[in-house]
Kinemage of the C-alpha trace (Angstrom):
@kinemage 1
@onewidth
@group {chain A} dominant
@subgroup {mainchain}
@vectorlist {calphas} color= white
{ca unk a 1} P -15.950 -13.938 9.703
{ca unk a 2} L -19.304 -13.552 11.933
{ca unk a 3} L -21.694 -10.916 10.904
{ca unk a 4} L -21.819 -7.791 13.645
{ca unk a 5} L -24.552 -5.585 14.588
{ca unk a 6} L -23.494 -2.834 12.090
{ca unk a 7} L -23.037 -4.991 8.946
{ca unk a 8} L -26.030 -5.848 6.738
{ca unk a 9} L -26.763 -9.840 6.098
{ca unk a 10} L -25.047 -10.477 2.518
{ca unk a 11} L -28.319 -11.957 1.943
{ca unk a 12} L -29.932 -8.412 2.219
{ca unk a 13} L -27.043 -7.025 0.026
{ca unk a 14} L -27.244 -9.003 -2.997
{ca unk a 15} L -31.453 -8.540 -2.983
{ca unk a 16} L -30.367 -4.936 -3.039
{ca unk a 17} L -27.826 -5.750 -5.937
{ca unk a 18} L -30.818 -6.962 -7.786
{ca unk a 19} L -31.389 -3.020 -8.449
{ca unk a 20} L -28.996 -3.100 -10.935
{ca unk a 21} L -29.964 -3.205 -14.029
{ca unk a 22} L -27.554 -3.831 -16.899
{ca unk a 23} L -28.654 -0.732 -19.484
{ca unk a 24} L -27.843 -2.342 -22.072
{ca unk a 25} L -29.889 -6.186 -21.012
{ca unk a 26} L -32.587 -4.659 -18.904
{ca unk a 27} L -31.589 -7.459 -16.322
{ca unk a 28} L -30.467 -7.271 -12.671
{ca unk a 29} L -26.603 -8.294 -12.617
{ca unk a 30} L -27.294 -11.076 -10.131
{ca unk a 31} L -29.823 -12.496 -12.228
{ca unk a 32} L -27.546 -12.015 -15.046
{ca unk a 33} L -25.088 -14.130 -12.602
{ca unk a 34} L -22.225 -11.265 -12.610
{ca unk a 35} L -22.200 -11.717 -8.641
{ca unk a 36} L -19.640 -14.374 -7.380
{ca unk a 37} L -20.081 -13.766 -3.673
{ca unk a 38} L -20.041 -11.367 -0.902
{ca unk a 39} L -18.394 -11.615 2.407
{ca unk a 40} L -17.000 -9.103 5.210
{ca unk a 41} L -13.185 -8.698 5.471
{ca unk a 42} L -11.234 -8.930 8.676
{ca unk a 43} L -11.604 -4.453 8.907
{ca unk a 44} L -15.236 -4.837 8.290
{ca unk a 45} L -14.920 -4.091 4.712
{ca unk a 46} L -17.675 -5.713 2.418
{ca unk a 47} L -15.416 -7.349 -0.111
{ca unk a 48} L -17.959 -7.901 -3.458
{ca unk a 49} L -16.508 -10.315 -6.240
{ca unk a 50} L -18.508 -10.081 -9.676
{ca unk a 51} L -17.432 -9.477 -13.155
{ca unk a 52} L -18.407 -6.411 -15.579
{ca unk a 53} L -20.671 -6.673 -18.601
């Protein structure tokens, strides 16, 4: 699906992701390469597939 106006670039999503800090680590979970891939569903939905520590 194409990007619109009012959804962020997945590219400025996962830089955001790299908030996250794992408490217990003290490392970012896409660093830690938790975060499989973003992407926009059909509804507009940002559909995030990772897995949890």
């Amino acid at each position: 699906m194409t990007e619109t106006t009012n959804q962020a670039p997945t590219e400025d999503i996962r830089e955001a992701l790299k908030d996250v800090i794992d408490p217990e680590l003290g490392v970012n979970v896409v660093d830690l390469g938790l975060l499989y891939g973003l992407h926009y569903a059909d509804d507009g939905a940002l559909l995030v597939d990772m897995t949890l520590t």
